[in-house]
mmCIF file as Biopython writes it, N, C-alpha, C and O atoms, coordinates in Angstrom:
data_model
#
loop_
_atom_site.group_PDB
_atom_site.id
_atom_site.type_symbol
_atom_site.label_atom_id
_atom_site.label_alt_id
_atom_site.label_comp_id
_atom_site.label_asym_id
_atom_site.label_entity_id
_atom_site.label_seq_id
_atom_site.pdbx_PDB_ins_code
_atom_site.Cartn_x
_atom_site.Cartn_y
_atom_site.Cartn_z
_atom_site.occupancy
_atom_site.B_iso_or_equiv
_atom_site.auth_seq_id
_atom_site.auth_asym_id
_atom_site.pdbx_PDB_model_num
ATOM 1   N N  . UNK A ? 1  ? 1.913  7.855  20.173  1.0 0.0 1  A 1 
ATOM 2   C CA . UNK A ? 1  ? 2.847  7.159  19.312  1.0 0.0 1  A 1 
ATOM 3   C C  . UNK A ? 1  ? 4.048  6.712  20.145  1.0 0.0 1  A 1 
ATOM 4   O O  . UNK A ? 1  ? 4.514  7.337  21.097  1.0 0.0 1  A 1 
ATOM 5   N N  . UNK A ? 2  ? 4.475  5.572  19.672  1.0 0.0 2  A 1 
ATOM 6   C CA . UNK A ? 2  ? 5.500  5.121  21.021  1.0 0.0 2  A 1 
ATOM 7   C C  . UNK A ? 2  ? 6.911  5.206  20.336  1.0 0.0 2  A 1 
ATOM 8   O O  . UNK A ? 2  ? 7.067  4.991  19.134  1.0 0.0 2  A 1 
ATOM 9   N N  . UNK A ? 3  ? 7.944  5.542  21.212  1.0 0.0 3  A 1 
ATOM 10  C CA . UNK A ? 3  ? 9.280  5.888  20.852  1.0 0.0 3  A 1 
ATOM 11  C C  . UNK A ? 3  ? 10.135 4.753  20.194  1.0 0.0 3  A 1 
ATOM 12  O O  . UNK A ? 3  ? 10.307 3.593  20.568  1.0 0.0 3  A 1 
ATOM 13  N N  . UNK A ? 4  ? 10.574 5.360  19.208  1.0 0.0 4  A 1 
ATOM 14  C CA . UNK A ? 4  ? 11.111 3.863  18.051  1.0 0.0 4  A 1 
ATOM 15  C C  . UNK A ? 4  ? 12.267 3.818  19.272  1.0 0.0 4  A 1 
ATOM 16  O O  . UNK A ? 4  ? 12.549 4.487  20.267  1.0 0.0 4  A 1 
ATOM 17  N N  . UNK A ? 5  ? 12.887 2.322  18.413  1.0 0.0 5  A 1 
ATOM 18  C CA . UNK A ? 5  ? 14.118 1.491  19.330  1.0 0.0 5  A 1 
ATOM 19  C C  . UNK A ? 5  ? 15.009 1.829  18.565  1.0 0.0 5  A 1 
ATOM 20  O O  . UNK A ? 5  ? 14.720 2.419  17.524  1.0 0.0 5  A 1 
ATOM 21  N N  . UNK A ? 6  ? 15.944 1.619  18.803  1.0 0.0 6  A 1 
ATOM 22  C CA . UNK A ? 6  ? 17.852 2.143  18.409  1.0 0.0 6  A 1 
ATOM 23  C C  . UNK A ? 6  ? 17.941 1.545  17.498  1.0 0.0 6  A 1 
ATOM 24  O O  . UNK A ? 6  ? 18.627 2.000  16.583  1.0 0.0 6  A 1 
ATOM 25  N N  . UNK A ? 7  ? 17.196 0.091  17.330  1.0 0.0 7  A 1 
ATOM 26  C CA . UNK A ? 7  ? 17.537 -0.296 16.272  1.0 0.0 7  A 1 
ATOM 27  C C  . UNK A ? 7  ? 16.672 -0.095 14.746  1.0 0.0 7  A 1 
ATOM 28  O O  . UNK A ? 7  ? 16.943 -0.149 13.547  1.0 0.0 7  A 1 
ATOM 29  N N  . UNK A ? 8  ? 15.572 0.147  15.540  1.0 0.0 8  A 1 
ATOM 30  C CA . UNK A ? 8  ? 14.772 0.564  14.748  1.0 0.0 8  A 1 
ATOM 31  C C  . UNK A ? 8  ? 15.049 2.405  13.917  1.0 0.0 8  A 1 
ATOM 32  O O  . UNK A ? 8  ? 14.330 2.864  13.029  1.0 0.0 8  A 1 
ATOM 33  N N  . UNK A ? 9  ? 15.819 2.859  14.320  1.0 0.0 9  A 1 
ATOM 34  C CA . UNK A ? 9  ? 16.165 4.105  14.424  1.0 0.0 9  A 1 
ATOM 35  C C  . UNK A ? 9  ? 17.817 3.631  13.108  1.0 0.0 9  A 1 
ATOM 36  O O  . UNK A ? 9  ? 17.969 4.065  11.966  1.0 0.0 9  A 1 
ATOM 37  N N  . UNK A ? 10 ? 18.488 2.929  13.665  1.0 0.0 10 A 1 
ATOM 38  C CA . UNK A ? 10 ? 19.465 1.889  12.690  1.0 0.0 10 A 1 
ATOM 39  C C  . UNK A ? 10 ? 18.882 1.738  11.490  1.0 0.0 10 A 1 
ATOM 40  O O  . UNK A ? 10 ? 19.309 2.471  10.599  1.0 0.0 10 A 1 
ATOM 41  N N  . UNK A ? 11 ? 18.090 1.045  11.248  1.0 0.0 11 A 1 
ATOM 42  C CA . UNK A ? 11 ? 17.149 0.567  10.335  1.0 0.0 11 A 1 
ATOM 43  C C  . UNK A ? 11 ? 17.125 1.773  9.014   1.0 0.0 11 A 1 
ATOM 44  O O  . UNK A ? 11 ? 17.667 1.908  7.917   1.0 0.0 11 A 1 
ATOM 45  N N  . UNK A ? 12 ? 16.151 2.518  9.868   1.0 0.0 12 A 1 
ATOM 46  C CA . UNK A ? 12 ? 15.881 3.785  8.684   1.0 0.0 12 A 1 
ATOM 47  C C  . UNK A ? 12 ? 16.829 4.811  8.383   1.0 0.0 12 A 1 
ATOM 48  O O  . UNK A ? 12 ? 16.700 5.749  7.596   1.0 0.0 12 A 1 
ATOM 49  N N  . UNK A ? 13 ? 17.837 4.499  9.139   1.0 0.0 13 A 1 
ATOM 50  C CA . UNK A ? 13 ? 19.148 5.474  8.808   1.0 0.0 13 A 1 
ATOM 51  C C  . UNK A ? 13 ? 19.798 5.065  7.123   1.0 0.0 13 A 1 
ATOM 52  O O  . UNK A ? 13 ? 19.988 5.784  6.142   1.0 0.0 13 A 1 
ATOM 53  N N  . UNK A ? 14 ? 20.008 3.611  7.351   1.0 0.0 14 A 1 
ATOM 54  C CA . UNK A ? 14 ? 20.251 2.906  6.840   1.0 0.0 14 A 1 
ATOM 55  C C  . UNK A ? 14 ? 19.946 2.848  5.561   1.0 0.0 14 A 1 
ATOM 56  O O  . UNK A ? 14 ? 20.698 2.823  4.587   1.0 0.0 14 A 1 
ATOM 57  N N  . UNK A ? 15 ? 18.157 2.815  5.656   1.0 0.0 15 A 1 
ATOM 58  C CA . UNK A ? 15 ? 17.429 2.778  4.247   1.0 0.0 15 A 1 
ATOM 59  C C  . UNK A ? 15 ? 17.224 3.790  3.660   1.0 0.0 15 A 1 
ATOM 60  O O  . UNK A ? 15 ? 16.743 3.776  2.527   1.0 0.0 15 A 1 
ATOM 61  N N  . UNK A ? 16 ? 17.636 5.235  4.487   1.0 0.0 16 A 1 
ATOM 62  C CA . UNK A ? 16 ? 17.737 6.499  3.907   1.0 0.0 16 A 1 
ATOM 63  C C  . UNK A ? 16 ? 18.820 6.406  3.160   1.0 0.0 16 A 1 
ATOM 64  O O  . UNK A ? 16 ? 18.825 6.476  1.931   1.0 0.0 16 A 1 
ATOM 65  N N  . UNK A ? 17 ? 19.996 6.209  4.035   1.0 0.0 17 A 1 
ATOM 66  C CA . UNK A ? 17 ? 21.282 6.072  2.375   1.0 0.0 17 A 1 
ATOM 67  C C  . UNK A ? 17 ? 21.823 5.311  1.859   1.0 0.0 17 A 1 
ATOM 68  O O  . UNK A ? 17 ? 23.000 5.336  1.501   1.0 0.0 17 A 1 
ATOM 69  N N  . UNK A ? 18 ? 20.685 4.112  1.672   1.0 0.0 18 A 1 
ATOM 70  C CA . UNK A ? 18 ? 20.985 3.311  0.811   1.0 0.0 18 A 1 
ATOM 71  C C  . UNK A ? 18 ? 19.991 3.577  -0.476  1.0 0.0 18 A 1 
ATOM 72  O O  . UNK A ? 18 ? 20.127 3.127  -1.613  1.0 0.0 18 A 1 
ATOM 73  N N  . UNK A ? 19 ? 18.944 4.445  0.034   1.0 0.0 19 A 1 
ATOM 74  C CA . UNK A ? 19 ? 18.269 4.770  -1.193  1.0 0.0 19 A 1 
ATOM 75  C C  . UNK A ? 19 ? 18.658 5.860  -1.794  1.0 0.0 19 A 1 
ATOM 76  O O  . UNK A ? 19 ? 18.137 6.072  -2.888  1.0 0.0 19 A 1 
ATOM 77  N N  . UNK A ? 20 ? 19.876 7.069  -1.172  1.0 0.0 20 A 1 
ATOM 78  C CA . UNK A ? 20 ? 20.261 8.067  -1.630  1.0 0.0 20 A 1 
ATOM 79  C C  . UNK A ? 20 ? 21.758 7.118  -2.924  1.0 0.0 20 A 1 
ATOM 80  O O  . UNK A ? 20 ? 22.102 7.466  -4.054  1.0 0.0 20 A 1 
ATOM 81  N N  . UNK A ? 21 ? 22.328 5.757  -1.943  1.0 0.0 21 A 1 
ATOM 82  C CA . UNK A ? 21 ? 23.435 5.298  -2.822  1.0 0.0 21 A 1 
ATOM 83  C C  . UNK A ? 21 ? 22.645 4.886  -3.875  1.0 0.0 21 A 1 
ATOM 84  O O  . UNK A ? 21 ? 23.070 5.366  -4.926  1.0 0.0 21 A 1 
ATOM 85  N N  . UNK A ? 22 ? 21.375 3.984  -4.070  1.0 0.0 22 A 1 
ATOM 86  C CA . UNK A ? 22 ? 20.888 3.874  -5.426  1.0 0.0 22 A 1 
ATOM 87  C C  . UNK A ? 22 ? 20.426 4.958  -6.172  1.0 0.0 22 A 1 
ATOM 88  O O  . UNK A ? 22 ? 20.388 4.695  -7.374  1.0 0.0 22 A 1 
ATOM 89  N N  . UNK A ? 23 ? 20.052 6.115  -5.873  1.0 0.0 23 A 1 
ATOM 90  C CA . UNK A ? 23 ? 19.697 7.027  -6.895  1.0 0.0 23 A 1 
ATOM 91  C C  . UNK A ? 23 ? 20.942 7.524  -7.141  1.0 0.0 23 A 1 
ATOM 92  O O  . UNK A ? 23 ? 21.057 8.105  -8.221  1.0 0.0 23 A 1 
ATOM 93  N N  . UNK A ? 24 ? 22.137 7.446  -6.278  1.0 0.0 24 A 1 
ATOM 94  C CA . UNK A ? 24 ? 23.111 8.096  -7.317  1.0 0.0 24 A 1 
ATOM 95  C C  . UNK A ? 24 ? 24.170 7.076  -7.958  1.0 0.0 24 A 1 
ATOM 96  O O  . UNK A ? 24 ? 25.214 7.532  -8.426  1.0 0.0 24 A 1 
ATOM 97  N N  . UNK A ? 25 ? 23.918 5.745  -7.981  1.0 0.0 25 A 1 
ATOM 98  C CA . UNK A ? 25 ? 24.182 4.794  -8.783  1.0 0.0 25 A 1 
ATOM 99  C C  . UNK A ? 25 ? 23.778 4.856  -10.118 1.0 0.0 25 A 1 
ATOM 100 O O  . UNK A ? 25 ? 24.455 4.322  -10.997 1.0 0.0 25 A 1 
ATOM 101 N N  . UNK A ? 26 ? 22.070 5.842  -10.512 1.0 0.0 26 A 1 
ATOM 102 C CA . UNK A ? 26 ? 21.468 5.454  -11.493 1.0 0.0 26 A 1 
ATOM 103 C C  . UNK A ? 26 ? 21.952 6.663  -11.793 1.0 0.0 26 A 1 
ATOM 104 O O  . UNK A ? 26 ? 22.076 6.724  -13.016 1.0 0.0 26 A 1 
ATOM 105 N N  . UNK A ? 27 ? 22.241 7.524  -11.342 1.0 0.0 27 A 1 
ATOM 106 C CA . UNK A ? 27 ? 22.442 8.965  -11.750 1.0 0.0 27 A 1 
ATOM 107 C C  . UNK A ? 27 ? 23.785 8.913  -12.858 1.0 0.0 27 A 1 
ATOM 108 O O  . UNK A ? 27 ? 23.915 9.487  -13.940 1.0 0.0 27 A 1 
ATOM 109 N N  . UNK A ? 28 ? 24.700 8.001  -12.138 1.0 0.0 28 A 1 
ATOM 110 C CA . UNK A ? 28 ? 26.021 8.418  -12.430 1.0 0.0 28 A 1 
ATOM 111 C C  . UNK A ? 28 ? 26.177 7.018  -13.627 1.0 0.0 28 A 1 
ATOM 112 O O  . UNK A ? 28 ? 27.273 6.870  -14.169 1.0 0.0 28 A 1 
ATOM 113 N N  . UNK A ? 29 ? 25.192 6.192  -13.920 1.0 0.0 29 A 1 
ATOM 114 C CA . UNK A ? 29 ? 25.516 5.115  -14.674 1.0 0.0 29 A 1 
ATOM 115 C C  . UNK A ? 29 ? 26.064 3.742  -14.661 1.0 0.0 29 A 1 
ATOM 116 O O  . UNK A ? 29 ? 26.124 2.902  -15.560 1.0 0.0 29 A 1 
ATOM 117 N N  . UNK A ? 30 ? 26.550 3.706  -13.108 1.0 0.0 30 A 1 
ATOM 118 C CA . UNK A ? 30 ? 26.703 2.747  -12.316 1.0 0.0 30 A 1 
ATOM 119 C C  . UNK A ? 30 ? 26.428 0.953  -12.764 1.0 0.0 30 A 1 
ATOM 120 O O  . UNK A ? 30 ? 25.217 0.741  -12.696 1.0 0.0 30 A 1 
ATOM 121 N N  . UNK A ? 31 ? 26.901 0.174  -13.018 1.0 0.0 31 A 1 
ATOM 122 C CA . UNK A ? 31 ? 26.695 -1.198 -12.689 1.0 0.0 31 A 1 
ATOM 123 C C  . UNK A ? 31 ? 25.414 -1.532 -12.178 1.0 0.0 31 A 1 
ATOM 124 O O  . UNK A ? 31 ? 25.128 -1.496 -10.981 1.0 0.0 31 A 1 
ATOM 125 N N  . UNK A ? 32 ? 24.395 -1.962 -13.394 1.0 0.0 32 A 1 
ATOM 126 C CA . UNK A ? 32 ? 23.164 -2.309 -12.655 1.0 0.0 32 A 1 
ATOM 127 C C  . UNK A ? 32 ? 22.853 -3.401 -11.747 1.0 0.0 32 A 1 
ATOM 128 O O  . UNK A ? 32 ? 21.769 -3.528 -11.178 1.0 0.0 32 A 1 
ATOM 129 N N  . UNK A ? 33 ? 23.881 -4.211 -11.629 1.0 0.0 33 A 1 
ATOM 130 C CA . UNK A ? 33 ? 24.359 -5.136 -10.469 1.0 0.0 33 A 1 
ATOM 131 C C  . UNK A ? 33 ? 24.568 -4.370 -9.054  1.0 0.0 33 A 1 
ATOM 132 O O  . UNK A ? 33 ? 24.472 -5.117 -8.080  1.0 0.0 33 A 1 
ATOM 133 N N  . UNK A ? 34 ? 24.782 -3.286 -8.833  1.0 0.0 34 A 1 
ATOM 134 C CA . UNK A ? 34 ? 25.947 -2.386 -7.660  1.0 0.0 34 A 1 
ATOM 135 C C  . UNK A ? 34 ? 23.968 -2.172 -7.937  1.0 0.0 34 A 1 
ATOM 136 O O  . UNK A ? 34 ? 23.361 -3.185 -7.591  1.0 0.0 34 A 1 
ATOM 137 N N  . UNK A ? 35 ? 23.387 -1.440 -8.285  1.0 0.0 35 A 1 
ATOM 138 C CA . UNK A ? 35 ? 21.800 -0.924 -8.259  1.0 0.0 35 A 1 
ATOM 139 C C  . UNK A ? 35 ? 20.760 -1.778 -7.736  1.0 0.0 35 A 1 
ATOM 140 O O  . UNK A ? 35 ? 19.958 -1.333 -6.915  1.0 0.0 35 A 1 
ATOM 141 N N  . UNK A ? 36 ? 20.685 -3.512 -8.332  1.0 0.0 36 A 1 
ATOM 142 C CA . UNK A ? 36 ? 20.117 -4.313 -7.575  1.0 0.0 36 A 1 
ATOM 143 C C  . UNK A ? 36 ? 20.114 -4.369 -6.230  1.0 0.0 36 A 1 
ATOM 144 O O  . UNK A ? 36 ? 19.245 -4.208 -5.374  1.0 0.0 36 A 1 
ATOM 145 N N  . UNK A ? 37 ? 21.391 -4.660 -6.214  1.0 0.0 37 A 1 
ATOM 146 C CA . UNK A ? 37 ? 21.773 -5.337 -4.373  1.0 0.0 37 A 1 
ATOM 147 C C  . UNK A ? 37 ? 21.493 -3.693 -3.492  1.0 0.0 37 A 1 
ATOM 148 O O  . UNK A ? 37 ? 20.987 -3.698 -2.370  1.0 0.0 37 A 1 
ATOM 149 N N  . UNK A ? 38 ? 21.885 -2.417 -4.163  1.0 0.0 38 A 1 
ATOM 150 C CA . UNK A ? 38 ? 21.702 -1.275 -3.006  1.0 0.0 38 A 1 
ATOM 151 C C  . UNK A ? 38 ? 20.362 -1.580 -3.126  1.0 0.0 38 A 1 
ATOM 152 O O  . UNK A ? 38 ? 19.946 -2.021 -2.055  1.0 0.0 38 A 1 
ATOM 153 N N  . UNK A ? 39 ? 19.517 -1.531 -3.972  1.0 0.0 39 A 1 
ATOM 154 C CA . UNK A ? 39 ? 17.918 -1.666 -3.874  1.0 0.0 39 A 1 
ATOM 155 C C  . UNK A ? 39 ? 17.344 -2.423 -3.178  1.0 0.0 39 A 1 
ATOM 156 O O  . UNK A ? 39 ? 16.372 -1.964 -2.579  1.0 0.0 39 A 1 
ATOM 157 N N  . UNK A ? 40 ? 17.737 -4.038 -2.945  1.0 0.0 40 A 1 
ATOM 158 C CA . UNK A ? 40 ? 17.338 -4.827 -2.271  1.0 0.0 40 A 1 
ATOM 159 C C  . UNK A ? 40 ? 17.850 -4.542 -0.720  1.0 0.0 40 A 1 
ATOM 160 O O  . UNK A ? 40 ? 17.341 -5.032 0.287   1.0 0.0 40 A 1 
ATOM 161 N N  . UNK A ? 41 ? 18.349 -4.140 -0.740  1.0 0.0 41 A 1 
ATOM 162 C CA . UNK A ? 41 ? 19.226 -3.672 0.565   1.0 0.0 41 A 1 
ATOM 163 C C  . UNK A ? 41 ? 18.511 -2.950 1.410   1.0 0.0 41 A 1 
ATOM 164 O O  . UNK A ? 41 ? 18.490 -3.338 2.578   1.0 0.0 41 A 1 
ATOM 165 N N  . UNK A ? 42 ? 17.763 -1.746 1.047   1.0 0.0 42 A 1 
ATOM 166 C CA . UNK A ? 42 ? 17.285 -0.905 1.200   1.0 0.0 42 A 1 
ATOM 167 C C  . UNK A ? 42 ? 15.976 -1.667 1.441   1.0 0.0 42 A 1 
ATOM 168 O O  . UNK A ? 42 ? 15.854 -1.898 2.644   1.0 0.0 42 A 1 
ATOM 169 N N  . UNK A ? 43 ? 14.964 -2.132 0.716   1.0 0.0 43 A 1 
ATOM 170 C CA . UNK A ? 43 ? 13.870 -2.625 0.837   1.0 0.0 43 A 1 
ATOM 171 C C  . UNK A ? 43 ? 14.056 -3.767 2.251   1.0 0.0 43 A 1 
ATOM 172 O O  . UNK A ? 43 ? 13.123 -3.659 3.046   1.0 0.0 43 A 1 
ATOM 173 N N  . UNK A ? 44 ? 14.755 -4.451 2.505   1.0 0.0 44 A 1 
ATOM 174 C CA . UNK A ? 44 ? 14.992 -5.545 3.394   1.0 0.0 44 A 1 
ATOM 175 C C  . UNK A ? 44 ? 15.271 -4.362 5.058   1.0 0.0 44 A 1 
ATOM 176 O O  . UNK A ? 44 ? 15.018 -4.658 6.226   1.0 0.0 44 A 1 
ATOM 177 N N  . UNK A ? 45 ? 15.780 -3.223 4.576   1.0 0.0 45 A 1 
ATOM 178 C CA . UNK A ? 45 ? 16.515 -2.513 6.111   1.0 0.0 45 A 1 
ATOM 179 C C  . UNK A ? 45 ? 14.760 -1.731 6.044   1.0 0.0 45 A 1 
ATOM 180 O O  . UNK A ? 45 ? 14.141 -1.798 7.106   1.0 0.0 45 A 1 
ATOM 181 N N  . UNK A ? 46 ? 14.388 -1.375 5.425   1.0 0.0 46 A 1 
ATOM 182 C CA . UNK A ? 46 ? 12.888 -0.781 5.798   1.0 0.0 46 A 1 
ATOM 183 C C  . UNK A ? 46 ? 11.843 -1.689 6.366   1.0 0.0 46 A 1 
ATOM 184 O O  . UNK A ? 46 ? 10.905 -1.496 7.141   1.0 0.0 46 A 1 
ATOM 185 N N  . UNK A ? 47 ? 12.394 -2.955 5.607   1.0 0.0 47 A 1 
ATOM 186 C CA . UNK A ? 47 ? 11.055 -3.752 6.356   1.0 0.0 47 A 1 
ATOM 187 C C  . UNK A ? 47 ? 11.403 -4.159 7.410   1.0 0.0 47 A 1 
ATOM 188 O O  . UNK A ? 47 ? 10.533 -4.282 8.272   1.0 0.0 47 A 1 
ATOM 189 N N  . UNK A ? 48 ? 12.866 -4.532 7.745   1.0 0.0 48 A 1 
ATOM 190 C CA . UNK A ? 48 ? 13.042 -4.727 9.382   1.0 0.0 48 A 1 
ATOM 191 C C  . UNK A ? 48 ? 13.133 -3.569 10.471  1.0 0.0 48 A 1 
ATOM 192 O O  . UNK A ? 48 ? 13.097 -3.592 11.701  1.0 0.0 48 A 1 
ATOM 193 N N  . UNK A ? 49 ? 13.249 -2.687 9.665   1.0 0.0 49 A 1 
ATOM 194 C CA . UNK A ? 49 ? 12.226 -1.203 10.352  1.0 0.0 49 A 1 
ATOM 195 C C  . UNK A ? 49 ? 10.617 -1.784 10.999  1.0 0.0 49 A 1 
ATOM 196 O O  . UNK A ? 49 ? 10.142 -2.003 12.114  1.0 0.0 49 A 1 
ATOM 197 N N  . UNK A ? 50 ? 10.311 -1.839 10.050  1.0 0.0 50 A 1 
ATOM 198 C CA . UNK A ? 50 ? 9.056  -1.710 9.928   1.0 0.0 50 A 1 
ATOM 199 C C  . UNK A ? 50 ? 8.492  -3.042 11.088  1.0 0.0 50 A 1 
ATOM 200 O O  . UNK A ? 50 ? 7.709  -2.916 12.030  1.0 0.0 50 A 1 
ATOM 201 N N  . UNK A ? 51 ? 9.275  -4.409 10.567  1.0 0.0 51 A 1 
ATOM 202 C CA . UNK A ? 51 ? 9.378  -5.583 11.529  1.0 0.0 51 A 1 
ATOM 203 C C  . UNK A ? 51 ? 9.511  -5.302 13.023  1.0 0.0 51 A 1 
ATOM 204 O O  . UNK A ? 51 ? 8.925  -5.883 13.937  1.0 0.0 51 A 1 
ATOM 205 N N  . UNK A ? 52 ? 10.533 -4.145 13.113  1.0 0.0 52 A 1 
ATOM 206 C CA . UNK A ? 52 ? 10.908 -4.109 14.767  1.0 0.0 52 A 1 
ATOM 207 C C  . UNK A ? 52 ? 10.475 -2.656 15.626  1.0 0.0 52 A 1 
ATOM 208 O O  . UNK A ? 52 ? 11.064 -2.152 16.582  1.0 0.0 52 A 1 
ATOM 209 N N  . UNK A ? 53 ? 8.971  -2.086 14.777  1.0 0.0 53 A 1 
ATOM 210 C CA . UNK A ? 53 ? 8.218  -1.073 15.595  1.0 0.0 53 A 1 
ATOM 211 C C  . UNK A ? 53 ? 7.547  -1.853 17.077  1.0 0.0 53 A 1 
ATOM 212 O O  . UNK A ? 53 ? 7.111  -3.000 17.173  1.0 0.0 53 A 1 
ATOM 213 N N  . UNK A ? 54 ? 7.644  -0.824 18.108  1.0 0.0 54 A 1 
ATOM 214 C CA . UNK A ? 54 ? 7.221  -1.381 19.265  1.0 0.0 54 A 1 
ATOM 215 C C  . UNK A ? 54 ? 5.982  -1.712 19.177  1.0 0.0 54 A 1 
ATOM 216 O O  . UNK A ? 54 ? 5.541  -1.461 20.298  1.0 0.0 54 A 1 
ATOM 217 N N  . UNK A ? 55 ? 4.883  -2.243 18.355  1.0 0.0 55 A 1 
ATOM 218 C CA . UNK A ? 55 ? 3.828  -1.953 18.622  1.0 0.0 55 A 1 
ATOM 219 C C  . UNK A ? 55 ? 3.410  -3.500 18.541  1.0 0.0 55 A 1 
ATOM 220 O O  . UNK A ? 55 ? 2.423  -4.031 19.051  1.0 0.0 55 A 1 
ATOM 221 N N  . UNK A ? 56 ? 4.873  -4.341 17.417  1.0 0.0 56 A 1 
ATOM 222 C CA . UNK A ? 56 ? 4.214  -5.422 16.772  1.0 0.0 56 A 1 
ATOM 223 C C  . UNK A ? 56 ? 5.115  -6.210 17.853  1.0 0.0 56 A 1 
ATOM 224 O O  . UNK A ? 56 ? 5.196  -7.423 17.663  1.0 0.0 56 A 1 
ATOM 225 N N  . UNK A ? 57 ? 5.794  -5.682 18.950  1.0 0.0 57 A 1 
ATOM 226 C CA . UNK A ? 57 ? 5.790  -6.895 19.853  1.0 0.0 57 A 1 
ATOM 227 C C  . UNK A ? 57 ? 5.028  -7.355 20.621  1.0 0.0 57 A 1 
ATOM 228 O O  . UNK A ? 57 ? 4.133  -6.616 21.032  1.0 0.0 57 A 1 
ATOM 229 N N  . UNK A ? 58 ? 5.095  -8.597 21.046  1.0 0.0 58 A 1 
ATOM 230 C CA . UNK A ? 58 ? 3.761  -9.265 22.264  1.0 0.0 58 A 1 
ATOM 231 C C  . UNK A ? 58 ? 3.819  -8.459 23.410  1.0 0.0 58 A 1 
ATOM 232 O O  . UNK A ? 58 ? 3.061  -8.674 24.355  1.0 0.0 58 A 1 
#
């Protein structure tokens, strides 16, 4: 398995607490506007995770 990149390492930091800020957005009753955008947020920083694993470069 090959060693993720810094940024890739960025990435999932990222989408870890942005998915901890949406569950406690929903928790606390939060603006389902403030819930969208952390959600989308989160989905977009995982997939450029996912986009910038060493494996899928040339």
């Amino acid at each position: 398995m090959a060693k993720p990149s810094g940024l890739q390492i960025r990435n999932i930091i990222a989408a870890v607490l942005m998915a901890a800020a949406f569950v406690w957005n929903l928790v606390i009753g939060g603006p389902w506007w403030v819930t969208a955008i952390v959600g989308v947020a989160c989905l977009l920083s995982s997939f450029s995770a996912y986009l910038n694993r060493p494996s899928a470069r040339p």
